[in-house]
C-alpha positions in Angstrom: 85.1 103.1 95.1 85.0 101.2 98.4 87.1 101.4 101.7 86.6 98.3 104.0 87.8 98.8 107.4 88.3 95.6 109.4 90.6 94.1 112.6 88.0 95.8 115.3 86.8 93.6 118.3 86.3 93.3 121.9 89.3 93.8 124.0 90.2 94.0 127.5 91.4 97.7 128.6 95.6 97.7 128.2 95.1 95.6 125.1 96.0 96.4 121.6 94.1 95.9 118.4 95.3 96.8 115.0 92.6 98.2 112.8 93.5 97.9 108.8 91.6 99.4 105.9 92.1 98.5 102.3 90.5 100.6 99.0 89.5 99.2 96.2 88.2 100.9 92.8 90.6 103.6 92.7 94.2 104.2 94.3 94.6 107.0 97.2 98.1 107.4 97.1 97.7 111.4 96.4 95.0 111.5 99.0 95.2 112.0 102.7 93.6 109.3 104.9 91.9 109.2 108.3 90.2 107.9 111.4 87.6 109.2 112.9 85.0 107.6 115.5 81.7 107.8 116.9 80.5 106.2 120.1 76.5 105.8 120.7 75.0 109.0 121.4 78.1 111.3 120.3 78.9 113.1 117.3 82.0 111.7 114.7 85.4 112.4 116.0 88.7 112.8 114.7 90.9 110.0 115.7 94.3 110.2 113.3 95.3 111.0 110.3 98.4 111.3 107.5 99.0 113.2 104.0 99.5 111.7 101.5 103.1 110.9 101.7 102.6 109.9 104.8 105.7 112.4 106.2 102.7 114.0 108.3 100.5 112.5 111.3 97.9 114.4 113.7 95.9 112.3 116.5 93.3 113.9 118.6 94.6 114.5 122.1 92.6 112.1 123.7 95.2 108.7 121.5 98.3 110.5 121.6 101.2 108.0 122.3 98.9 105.4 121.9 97.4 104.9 118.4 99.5 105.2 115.5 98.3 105.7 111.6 100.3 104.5 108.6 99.7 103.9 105.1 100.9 101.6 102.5 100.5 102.9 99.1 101.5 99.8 97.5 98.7 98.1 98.7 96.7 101.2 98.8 95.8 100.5 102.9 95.9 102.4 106.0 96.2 101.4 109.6 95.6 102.2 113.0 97.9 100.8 115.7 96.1 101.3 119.0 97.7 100.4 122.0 96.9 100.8 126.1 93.4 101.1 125.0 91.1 102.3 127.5 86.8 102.1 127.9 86.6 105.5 126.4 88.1 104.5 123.1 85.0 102.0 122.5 83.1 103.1 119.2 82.9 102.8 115.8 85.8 103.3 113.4 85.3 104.5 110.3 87.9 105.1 107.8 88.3 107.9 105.2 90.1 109.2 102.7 90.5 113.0 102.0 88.8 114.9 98.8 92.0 116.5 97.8 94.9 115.4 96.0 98.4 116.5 97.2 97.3 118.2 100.3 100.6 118.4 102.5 98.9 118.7 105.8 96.1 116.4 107.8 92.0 117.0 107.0 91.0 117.2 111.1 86.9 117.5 109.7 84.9 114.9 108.6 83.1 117.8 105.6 86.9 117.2 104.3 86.9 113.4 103.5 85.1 112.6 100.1 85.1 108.5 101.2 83.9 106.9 104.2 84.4 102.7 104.8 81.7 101.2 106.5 83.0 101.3 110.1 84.5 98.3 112.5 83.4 98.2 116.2 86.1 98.6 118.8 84.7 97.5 122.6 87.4 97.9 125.3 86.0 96.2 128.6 87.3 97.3 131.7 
């Protein structure tokens, strides 16, 4: 089982990148997904995330009305839309994807995502 996360880079602040992350080795469609982060020196935080029906989103105050998570269970992907990005939002990204099947609302803690991907640095220049 393997999530790659890809699409980060370095952008200028106001810019927009659009993170993707595909699975492989098994599908996730019954899982929630997630993004979290984790800039030098911090602990992981919870970016965004959506059940698995994707009818339910959460983002951590701090992207609100500027990133957007989706999923495509054909393809078995998620995104991350992040627009008017700021300094603050350089770090890692990791994607994940929750333990549990046919949860109905969003895992906000990292202890509740079985699969991690391997990260994709975001670097928002000011």
């Amino acid at each position: 089982v393997q999530l790659q996360a890809s699409g980060g880079g370095l952008v200028q602040a106001g810019g927009s990148l659009r993170l993707s992350c595909a699975a492989s080795g098994r599908t996730f469609s019954t899982n929630g997904m997630g993004w979290f982060r984790q800039a030098p020196g911090k602990e992981r935080e919870f970016v965004a995330g959506i059940n698995w029906r994707g009818d339910s989103t959460s983002y951590a105050d701090s992207v609100k009305g500027r990133f957007t998570i989706s999923r495509d269970n054909a393809k078995n992907t998620q995104y991350l839309q992040m627009n008017s990005l700021k300094p603050e939002d350089t770090a890692v990204y990791y994607c994940a994807a929750d333990r549990t099947s046919y949860k109905r609302r969003v895992g906000f803690t990292t202890r509740e995502y079985d699969y991690w991907g391997q990260g994709t640095q975001v670097t928002v220049s000011s």
